[in-house]
Each structure stands twice: as structure tokens, then as C-alpha cells.
MARDREN-569327 format. One record per residue (C-alpha): residue number from 1; x, y, z. Coordinates in pm, 1 decimal. Layout:
BEGIN
+-----+----------+----------+----------+
: num :       c1 :       c2 :       c3 :
+-----+----------+----------+----------+
: NUM :        X :        Y :        Z :
...
+-----+----------+----------+----------+
***
This chain:
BEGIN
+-----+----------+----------+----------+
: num :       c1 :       c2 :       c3 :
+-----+----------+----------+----------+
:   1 : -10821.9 :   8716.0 :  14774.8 :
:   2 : -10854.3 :   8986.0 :  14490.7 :
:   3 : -10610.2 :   9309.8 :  14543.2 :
:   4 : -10932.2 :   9475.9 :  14509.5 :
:   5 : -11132.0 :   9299.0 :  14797.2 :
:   6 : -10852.1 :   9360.6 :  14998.6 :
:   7 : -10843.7 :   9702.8 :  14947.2 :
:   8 : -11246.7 :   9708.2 :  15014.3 :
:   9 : -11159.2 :   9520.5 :  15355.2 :
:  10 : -10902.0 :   9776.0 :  15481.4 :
:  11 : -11170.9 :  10055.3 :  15399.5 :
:  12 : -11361.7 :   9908.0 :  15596.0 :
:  13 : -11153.8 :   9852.1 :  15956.2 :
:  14 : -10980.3 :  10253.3 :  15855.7 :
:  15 : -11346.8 :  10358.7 :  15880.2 :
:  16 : -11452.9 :  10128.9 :  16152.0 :
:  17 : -11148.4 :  10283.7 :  16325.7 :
:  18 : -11275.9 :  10632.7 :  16243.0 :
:  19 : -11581.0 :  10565.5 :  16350.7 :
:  20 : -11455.1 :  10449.7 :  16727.5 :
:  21 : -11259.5 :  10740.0 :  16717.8 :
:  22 : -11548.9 :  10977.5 :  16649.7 :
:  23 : -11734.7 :  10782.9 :  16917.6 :
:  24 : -11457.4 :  10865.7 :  17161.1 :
:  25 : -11457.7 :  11237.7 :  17057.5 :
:  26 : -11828.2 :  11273.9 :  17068.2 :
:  27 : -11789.7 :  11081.4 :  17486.4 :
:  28 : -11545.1 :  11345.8 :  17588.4 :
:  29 : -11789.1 :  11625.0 :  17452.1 :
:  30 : -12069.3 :  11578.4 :  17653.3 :
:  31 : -12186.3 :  11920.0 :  17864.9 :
:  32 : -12565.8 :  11947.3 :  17883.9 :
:  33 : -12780.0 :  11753.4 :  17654.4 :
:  34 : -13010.0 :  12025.0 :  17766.6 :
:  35 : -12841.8 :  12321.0 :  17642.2 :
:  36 : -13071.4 :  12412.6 :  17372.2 :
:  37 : -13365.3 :  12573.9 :  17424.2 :
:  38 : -13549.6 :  12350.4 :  17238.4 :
:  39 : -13423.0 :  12054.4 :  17444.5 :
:  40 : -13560.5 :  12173.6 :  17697.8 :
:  41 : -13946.0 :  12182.5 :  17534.8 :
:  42 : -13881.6 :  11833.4 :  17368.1 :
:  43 : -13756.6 :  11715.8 :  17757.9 :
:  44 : -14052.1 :  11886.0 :  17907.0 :
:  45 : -14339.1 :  11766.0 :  17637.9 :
:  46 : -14193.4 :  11394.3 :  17743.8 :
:  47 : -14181.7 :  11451.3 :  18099.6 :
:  48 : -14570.1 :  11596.7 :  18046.5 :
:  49 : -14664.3 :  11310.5 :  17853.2 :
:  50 : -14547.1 :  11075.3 :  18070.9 :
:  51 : -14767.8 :  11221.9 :  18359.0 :
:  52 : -15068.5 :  11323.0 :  18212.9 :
:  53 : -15064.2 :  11143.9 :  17850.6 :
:  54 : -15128.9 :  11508.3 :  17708.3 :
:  55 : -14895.0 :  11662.7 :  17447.2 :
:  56 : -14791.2 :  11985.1 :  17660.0 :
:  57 : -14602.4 :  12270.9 :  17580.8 :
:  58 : -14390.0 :  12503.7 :  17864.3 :
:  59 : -14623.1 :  12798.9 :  17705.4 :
:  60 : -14967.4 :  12585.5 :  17718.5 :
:  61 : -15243.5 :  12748.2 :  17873.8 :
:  62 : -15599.3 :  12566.7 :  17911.1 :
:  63 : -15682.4 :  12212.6 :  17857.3 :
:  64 : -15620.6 :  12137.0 :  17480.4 :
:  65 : -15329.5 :  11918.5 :  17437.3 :
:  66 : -15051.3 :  12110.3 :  17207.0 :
:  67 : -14950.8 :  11976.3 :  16839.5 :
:  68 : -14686.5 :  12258.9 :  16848.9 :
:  69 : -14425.6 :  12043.9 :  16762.0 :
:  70 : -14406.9 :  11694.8 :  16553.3 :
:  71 : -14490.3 :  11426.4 :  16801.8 :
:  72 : -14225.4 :  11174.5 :  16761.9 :
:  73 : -13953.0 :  11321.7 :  16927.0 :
:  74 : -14118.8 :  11337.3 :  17224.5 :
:  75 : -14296.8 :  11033.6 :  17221.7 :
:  76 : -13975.0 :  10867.0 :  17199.0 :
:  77 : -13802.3 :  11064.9 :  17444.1 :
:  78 : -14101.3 :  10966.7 :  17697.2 :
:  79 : -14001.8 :  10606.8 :  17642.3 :
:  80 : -13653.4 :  10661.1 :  17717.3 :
:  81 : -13753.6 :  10858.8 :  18069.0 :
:  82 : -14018.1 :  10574.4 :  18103.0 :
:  83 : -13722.2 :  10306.6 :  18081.8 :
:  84 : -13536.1 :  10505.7 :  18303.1 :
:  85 : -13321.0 :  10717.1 :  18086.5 :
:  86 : -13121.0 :  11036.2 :  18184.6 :
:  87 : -13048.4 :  11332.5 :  17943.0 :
:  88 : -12699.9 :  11218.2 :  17959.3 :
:  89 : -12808.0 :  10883.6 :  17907.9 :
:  90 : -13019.3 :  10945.0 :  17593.1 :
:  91 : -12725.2 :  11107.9 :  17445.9 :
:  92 : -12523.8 :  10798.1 :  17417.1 :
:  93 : -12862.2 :  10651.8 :  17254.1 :
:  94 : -12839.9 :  10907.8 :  16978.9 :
:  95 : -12454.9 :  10780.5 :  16911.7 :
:  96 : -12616.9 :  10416.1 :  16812.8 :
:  97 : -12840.2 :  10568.8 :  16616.3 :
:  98 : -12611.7 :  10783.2 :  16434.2 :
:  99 : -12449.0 :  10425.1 :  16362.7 :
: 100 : -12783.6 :  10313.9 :  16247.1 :
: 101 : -12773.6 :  10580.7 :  16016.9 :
: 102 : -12409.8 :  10550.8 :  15875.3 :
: 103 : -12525.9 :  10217.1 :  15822.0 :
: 104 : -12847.4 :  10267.5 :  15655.7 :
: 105 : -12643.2 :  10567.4 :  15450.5 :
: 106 : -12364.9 :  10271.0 :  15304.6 :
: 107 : -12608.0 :  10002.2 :  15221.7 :
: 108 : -12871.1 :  10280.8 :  15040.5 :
: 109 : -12543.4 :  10389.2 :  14822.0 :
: 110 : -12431.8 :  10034.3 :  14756.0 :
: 111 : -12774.8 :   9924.2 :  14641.1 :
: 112 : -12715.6 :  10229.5 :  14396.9 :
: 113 : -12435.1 :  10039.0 :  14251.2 :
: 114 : -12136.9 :  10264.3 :  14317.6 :
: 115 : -11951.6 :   9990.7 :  14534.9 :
: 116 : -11875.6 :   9997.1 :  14876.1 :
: 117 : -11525.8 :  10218.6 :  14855.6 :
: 118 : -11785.0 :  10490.4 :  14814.0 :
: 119 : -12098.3 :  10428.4 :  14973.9 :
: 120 : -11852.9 :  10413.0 :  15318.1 :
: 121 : -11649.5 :  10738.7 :  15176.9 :
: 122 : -12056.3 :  10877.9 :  15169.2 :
: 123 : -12134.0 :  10753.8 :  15546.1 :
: 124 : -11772.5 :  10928.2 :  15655.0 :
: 125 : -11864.8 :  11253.9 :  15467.7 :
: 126 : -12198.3 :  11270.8 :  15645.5 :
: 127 : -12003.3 :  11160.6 :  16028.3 :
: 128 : -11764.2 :  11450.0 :  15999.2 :
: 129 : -12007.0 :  11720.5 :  15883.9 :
: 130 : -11965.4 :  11973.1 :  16252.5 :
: 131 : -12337.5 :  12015.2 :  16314.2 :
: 132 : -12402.1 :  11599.6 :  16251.0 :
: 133 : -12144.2 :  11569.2 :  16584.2 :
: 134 : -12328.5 :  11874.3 :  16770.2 :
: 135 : -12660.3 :  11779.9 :  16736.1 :
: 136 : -12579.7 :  11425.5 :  16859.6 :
: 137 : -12444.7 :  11596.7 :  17209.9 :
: 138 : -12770.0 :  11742.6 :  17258.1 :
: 139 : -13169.4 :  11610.0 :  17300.4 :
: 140 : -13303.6 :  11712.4 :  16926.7 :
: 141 : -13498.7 :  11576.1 :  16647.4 :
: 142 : -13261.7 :  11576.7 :  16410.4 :
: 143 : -13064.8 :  11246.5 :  16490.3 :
: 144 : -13391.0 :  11103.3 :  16526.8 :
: 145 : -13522.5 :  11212.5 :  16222.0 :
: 146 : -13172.5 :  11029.4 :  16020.8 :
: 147 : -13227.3 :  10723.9 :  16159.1 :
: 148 : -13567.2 :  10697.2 :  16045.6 :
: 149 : -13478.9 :  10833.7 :  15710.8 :
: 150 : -13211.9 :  10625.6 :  15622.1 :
: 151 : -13387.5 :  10299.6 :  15755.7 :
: 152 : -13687.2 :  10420.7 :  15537.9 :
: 153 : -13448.1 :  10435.4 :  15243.6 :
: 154 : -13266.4 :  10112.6 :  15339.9 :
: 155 : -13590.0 :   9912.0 :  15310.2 :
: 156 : -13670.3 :  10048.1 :  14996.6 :
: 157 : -13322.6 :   9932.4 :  14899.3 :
: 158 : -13350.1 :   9614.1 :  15041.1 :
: 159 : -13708.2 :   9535.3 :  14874.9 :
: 160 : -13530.9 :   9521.8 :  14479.0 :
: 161 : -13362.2 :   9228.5 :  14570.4 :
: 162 : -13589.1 :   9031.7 :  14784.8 :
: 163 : -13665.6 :   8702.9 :  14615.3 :
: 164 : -14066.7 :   8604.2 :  14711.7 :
: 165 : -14319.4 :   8877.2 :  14653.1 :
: 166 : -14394.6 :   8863.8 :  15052.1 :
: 167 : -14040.8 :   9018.2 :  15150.6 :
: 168 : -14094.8 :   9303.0 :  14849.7 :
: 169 : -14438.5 :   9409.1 :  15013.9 :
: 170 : -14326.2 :   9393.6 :  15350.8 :
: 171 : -13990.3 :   9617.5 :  15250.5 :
: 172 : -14175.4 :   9889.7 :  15083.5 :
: 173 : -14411.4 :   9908.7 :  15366.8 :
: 174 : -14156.9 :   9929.1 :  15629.2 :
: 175 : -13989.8 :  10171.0 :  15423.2 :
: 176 : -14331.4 :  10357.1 :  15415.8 :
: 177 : -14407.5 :  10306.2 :  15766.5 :
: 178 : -14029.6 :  10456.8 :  15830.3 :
: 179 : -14101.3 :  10709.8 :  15594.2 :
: 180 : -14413.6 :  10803.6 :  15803.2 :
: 181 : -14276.3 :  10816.2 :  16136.2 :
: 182 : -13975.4 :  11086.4 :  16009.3 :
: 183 : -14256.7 :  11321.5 :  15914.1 :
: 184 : -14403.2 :  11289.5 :  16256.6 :
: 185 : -14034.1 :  11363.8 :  16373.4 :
: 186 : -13950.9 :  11665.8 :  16105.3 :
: 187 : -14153.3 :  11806.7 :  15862.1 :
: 188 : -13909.6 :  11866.5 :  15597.2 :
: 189 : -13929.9 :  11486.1 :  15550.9 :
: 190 : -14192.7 :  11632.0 :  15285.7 :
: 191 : -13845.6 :  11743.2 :  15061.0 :
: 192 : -13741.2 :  11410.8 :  15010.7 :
: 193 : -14083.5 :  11295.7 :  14853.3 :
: 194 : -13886.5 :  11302.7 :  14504.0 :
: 195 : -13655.4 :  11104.5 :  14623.8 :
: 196 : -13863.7 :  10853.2 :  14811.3 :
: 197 : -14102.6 :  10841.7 :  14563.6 :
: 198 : -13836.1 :  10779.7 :  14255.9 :
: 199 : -13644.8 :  10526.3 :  14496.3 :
: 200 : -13961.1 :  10270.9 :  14534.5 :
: 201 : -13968.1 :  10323.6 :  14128.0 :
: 202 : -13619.5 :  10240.9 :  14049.4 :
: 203 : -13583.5 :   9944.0 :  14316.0 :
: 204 : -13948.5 :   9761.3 :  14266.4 :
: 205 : -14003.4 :   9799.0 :  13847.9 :
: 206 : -13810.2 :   9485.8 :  13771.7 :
: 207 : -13933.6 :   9336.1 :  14130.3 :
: 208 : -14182.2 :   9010.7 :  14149.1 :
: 209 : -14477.7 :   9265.2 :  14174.6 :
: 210 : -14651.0 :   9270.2 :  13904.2 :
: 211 : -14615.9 :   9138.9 :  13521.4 :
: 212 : -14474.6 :   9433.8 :  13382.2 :
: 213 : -14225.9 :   9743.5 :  13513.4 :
: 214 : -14541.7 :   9953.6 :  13490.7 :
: 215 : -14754.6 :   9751.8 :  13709.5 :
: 216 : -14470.9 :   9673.9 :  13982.6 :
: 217 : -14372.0 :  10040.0 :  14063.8 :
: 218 : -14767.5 :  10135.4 :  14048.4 :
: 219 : -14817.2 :   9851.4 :  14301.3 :
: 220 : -14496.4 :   9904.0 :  14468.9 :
: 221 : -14581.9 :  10311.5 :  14554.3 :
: 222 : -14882.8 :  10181.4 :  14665.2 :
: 223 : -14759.1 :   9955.5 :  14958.9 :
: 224 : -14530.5 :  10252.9 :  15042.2 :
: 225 : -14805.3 :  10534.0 :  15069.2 :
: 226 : -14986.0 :  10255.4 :  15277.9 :
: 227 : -14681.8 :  10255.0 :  15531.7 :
: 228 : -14658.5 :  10578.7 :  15512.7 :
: 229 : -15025.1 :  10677.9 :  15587.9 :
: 230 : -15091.5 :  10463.9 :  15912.2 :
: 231 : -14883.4 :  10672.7 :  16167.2 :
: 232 : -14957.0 :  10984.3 :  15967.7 :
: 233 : -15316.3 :  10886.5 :  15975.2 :
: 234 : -15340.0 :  10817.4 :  16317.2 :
: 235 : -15158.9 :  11168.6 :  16387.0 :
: 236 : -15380.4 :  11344.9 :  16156.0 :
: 237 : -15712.1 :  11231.5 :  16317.0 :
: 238 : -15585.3 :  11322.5 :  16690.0 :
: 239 : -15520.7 :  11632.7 :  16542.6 :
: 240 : -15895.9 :  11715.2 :  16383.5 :
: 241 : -16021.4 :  11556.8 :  16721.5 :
: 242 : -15846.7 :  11835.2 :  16882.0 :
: 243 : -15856.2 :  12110.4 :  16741.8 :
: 244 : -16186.8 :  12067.2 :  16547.9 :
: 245 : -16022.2 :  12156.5 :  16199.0 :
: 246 : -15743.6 :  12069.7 :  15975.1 :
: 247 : -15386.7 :  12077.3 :  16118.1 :
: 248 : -15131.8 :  11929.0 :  15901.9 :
: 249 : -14871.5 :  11795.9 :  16176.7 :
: 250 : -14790.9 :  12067.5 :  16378.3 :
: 251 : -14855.3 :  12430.5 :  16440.7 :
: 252 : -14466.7 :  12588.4 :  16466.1 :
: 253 : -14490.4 :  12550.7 :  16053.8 :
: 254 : -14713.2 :  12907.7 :  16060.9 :
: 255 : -14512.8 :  13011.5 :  16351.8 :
: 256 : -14159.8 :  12968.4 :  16141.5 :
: 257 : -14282.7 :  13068.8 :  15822.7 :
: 258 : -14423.1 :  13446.4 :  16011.6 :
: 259 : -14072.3 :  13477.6 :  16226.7 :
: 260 : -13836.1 :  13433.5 :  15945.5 :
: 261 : -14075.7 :  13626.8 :  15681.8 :
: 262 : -14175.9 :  13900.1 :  15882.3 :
: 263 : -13886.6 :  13920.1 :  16181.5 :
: 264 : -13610.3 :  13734.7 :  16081.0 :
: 265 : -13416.6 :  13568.6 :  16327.4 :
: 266 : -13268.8 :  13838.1 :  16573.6 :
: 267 : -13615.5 :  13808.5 :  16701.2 :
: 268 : -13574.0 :  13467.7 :  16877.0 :
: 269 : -13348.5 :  13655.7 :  17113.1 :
: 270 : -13587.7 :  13952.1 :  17217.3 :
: 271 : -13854.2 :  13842.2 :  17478.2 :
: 272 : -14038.5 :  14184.4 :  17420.5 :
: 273 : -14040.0 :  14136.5 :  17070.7 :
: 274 : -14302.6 :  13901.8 :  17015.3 :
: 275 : -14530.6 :  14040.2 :  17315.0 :
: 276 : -14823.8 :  14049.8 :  17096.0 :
: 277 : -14805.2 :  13686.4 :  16992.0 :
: 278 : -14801.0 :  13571.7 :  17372.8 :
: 279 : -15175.4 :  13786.0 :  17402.8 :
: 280 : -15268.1 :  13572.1 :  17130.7 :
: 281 : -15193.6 :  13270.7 :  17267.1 :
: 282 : -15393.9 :  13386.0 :  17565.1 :
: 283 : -15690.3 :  13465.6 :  17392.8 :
: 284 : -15704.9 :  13208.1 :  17069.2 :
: 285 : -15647.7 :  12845.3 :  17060.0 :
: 286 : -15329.2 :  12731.5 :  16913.7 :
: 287 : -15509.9 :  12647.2 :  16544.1 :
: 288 : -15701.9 :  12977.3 :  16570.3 :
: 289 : -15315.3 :  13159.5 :  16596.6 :
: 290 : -15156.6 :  12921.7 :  16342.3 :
: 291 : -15414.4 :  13049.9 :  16106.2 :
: 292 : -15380.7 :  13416.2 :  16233.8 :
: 293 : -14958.9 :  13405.8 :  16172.8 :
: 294 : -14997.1 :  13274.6 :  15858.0 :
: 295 : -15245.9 :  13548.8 :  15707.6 :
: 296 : -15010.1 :  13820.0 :  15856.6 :
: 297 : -14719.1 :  13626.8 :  15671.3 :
: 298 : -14921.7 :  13642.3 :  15310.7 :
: 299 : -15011.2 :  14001.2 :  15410.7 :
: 300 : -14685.5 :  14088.5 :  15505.2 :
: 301 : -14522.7 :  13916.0 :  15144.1 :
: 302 : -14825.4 :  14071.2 :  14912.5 :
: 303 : -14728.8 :  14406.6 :  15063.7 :
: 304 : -14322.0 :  14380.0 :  15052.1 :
: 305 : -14275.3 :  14132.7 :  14766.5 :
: 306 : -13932.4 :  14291.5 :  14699.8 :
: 307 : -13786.9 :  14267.9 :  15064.3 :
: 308 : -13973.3 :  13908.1 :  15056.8 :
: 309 : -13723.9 :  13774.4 :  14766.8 :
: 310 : -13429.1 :  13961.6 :  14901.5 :
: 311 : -13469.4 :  13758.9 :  15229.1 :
: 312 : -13514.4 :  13404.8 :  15011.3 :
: 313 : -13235.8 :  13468.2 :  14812.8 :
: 314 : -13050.1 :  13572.9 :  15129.6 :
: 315 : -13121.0 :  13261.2 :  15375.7 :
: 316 : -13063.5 :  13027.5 :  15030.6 :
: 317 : -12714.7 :  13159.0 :  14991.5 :
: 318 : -12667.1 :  13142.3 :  15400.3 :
: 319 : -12794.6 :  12752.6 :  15389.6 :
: 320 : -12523.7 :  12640.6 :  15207.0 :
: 321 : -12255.2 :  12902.4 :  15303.9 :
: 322 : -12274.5 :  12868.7 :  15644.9 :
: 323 : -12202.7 :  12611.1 :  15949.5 :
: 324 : -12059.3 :  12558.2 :  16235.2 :
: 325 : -11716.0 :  12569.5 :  16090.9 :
: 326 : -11486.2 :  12575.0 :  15814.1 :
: 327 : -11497.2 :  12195.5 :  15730.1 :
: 328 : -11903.6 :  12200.8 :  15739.3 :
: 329 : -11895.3 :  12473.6 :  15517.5 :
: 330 : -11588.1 :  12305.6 :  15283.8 :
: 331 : -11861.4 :  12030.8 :  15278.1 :
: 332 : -12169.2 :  12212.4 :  15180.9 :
: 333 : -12001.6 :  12374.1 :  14896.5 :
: 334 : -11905.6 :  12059.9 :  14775.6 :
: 335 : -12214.5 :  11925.1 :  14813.1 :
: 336 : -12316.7 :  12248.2 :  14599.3 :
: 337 : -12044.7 :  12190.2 :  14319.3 :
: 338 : -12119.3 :  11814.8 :  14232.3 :
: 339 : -12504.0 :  11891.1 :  14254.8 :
: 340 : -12452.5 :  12172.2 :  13941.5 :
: 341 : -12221.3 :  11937.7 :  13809.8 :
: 342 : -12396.2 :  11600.4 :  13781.5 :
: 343 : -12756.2 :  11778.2 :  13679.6 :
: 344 : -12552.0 :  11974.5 :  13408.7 :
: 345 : -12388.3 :  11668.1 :  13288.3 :
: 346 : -12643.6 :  11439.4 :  13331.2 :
: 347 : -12956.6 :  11602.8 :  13354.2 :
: 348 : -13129.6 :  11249.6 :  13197.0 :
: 349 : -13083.6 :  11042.5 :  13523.6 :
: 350 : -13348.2 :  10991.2 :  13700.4 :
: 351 : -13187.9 :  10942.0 :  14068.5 :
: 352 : -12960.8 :  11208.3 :  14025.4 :
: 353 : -13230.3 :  11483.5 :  13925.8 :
: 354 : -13458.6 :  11363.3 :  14246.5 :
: 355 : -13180.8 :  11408.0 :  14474.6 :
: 356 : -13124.9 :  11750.8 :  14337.4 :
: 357 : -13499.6 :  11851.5 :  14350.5 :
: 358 : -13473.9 :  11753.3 :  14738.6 :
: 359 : -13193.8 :  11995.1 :  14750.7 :
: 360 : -13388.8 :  12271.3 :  14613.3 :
: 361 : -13660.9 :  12170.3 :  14820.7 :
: 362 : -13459.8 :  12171.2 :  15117.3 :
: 363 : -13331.6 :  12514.3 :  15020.3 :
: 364 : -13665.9 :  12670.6 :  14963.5 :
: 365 : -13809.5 :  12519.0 :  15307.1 :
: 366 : -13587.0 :  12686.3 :  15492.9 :
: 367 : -13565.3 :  13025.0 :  15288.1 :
: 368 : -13901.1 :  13033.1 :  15340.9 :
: 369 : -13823.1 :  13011.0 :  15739.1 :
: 370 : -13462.5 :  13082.6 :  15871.0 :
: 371 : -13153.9 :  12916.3 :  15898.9 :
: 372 : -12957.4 :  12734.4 :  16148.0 :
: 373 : -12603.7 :  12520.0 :  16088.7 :
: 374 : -12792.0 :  12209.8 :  16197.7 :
: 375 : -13107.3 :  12252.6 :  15940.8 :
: 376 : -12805.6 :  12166.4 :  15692.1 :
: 377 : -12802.9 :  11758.7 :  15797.3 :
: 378 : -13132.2 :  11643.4 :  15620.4 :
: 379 : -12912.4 :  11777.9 :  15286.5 :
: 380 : -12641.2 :  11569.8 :  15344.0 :
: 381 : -12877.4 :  11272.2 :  15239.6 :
: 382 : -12885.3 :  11375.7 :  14865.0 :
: 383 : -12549.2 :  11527.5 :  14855.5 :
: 384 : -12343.5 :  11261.5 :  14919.1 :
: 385 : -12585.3 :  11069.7 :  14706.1 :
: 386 : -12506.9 :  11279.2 :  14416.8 :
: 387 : -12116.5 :  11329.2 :  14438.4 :
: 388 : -12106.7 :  10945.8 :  14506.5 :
: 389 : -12283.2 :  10879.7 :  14215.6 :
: 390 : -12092.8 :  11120.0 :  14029.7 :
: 391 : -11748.5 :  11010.4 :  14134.8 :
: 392 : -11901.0 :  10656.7 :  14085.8 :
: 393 : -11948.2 :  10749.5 :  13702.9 :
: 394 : -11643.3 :  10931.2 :  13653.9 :
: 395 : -11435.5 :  10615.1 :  13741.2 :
: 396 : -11684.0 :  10422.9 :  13549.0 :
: 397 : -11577.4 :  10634.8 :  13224.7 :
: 398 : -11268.8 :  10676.0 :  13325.0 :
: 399 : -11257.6 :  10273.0 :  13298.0 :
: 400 : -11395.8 :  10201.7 :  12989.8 :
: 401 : -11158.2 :  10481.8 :  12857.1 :
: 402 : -10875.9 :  10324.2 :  12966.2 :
+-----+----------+----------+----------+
***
């Protein structure tokens, strides 16, 4: 046995070690899975769909079914309750799939090519991020919305080395289908398109798809926008039938966009505040006031475009300066740092530039909205992608010097 494959196997049972150890930290955490107040409205949505088969909102009024919220979280949240599932119980559900995700985050960055010391050093970076651990403890989309993610971007992975044209299909499909099914869970799933989208590229132009690189990626995005449209498809035309119009996903985009435009945050926590939007909801259907927020929004930015860019440049700096704690924040910023520094020195790469684009895209969604610690997670994707990569080159320069 190489000195180096040994040293790749003790990585591996130190971070398998860590990783029962964060387990055991995460066990003796455990308060109310309900704590959140959106918990509560995910729980409740289940519960309601469960009895009725009716998306349903605590605030619904009538007889329309809701598309408030993405419906994935819920739908999967109703098959845990239908199983037999506690809140409690679903928690320790989230923990494997937190796994699944470390997983899914290692084999994505080996398939990159950096080797497996750092793809694993990637997976521990994301694990001890503060608001990865607290969102695990409670019932939110989040955790859901990883797993999908990085199993989306594992079968992409996986399809640029399948050997029969079959597997390759099937893969990017999958990773399509996956790909599909986190945008029914989060809507910022639309950030990562870049990086998606370039992904499928880089792993199926030198695939068994077609009989050039040109014709393989062309037929390889293809078979991924075909996974991703069926669940997405399916969503979409529930919606129209409905609401009797267009409503991309949900309806707490508008909602977002007005509070953190107009409000700001500080808001959230004044029940009088928002007393008009509650007579709205009374009198219009939940498209009709989707539409409504979002003129006032436009109105609101066409007449204060200075205060609007203020707040944006505000919430930006806020995304990536603030978290739960001092090591979530130690992580963001160097997240930050190796983002400026790998597009700066190697502004050429393909991968590298995508990942940074679903940074900025990340950034701009929620500048756009507000900010909480735990909006910071989805980011973690391309930022340990990036300083992985970059460390990964260093080394490899730092080689070939040597």
C-alpha cells in the first residue's frame, strides 16, 4: 500500500469519526423540531394534505387549494406522517439525508478531479457550517432541498463515466428529474442553473452520446431539461388549473420580494404591520394578491430607486457577513476570498466561473428579499466547489514546480 493511499484511508475513518461525532452532537440537540414558525406551516400543509389531499395554508380562506409555498416539502413530510412519523422522528430522517448529501458533495468534487483528500475536506466544510447543524434540528426545506441537489449533481457526475449510452441517458435524466424536484422544494434552485447547466456540458461532451463533443452535450442538456420538466410540468399545470393563470411555483416569491423591498424584515415580527395584506387575502385570491404585491414592489423601487440599492447592497454585504456564529461567518468569508481569488486568477475556467455566477445569483436572490443565517447553505454548494478546486490547482502547480 502507497504512503499516499494510506494517508487517503485515514482521511477517511478521521472524517467518518467526525461525522459520528456530529451525529451525536446533533442527537443531544434536539428541542422542538417545531420551533420555527415556518415548521409549523410546512407540519400543518402535510397534516392538511393528508386529510383532505388539498395544499392548505394556516391563513387559507375559501376552497382554492394554496401554492403558497413549493410543494415538495410538504408532500414529503405527508409521507413521513402517513408512515407514521413524529416531528421528532423526521428529524433523525433529515440526519441521513444530510449524509446523503455529504456523500453526494465528495463524489461531485472527486468526479472534478481534485482527489478525495479534498472532496471529503469539502463535505466537512459544508457539516460544520452552524446553520447546516440548525436547520437539521428543525422541520425545513432546506435539508431537503441538499439532498436533492447534490444527488442531482451526483448523477450528472456519475453519467461521464458510464460505459453504454443507456446508463449516460438514464444519469442525466435522474440528474434532471433531481434537479426538478429541488425547485419544487426551493426556488433558488433557479441560481444553480449555471452550474447545472455547465456540469451536464463538461461531464457528457466526451460521453457515448453523440459523434462529436458538440452533439453529446446538445443531446446530453436535452435528457436533463427532460428530467427536469416532468415534476415541474406536472406542478405547473396544477397550478394554471387552479388558479386560472400563470403561477410560476409558488406565490411567497411576490410576497418576499414586497416584505424585504418595501418593509424589510422587522416587519415579520409586527402582527399589525401587515393588516392591510390580511384584507387582501380576504377579498382577492392568492394569484390576484401575488400580482397586487408585486406591482406595489415595482412601484415602490421606480419611486425610491436610491433607498432600493442601498437595501441590495446592504442585505449582499449581510449574506455573507453574517450567521449564526463566528465559525459560519469565518466560513462565508472564506468562501468569499477563494471565489475573488480563483475568478481573478482564472477567469478562463469554465466550472469555476459557473460556480461563481451561482454565487452572485444566490446573492442577488436574496438581496432582492431578506436575509436569514440559514439562506447561506444553498452557497456552500459552489463555495467549497471553488476553494477545492482552487486548493486542488495550487498543489497541482505547486507540483509541477517542484
Amino acid at each position: 500500500m502507497t504512503g499516499n493511499k494510506r494517508f487517503h484511508i485515514w482521511v477517511l475513518r478521521i472524517l467518518f469519526i467526525l461525522f459520528i461525532g456530529q451525529g451525536i452532537l446533533l442527537l443531544s440537540g434536539i428541542e422542538n423540531p417545531l420551533s420555527l414558525s415556518d415548521s409549523k406551516s410546512y407540519w400543518y400543509t402535510a397534516g392538511k394534505l393528508l386529510d383532505t389531499c388539498r395544499f392548505e395554508e394556516r391563513f387559507s380562506t375559501g376552497s382554492t387549494p394554496t401554492s403558497w409555498r413549493p410543494p415538495m416539502t410538504s408532500i414529503l413530510l405527508a409521507l413521513f406522517r402517513w408512515v407514521g412519523f413524529q416531528p421528532t422522528g423526521v428529524v433523525y430522517l433529515n440526519m441521513g439525508l444530510v449524509i446523503v448529501t455529504l456523500l453526494g458533495i465528495a463524489y461531485f468534487l472527486g468526479k472534478l478531479g481534485i482527489g478525495l483528500t479534498l472532496a471529503l475536506i469539502g463535505s466537512l466544510i459544508y457539516i460544520l457550517h452552524p446553520a447546516v447543524r440548525q436547520m437539521t434540528l428543525v422541520i425545513m426545506s432546506e435539508t431537503y432541498f441538499m439532498a436533492f441537489l447534490m444527488v442531482g449533481f451526483g448523477m450528472i457526475a456519475r453519467a461521464g463515466s458510464a460505459k453504454r449510452k443507456r446508463d449516460t441517458c438514464l444519469c442525466i435524466f435522474l440528474g434532471g428529474l433531481c434537479a426538478g424536484a429541488a425547485l419544487l422544494t426551493r426556488t433558488i434552485l433557479i441560481a444553480f442553473f449555471p452550474a447545472l447547466v455547465y456540469s451536464v456540458i463538461e461531464f457528457t461532451k466526451n460521453s457515448n452520446l453523440g459523434r462529436s463533443n458538440v452533439q453529446s452535450a446538445m443531446k446530453g442538456t436535452l435528457f436533463f431539461f427532460l428530467g427536469f420538466c416532468v415534476l415541474v410540468g406536472i406542478w405547473q399545470i396544477r397550478n394554471a388549473r387552479v388558479h386560472d393563470r400563470f403561477v410560476f411555483i409558488s406565490t411567497n416569491s411576490s410576497y418576499n420580494f414586497y416584505i424585504g423591498t418595501v418593509f424589510g424584515t422587522s416587519v415579520l415580527n409586527d402582527p399589525n404591520a401587515l393588516s392591510d395584506l390580511q384584507e387582501m387575502r380576504s377579498e382577492l385570491s392568492e394569484a390576484e394578491v401575488a400580482s397586487v404585491l408585486s406591482r406595489r414592489t415595482l412601484d415602490h423601487i421606480s419611486a425610491n430607486p436610491g433607498i432600493f440599492i442601498r437595501g441590495v447592497l446592504r442585505k449582499s454585504i449581510s449574506f455573507w457577513f453574517e450567521s449564526y456564529n463566528s465559525l459560519g461567518t469565518a466560513i462565508q468569508l472564506l468562501i468569499l476570498g477563494f471565489a475573488i481569488f480563483s475568478f481573478i486568477r482564472s477567469p478562463g475556467d469554465g466550472m469555476n466561473l459557473a460556480m461563481v455566477l451561482t454565487l452572485v445569483l444566490i446573492t442577488l436572490a436574496h438581496a432582492l428579499t431578506f436575509h436569514s443565517p440559514r439562506f447561506f447553505i444553498p452557497a456552500l454548494i459552489p463555495g467549497v466547489t471553488l476553494l477545492s478546486r482552487t486548493f486542488s490547482n495550487l498543489r497541482d502547480r505547486a507540483s509541477i514546480g517542484g
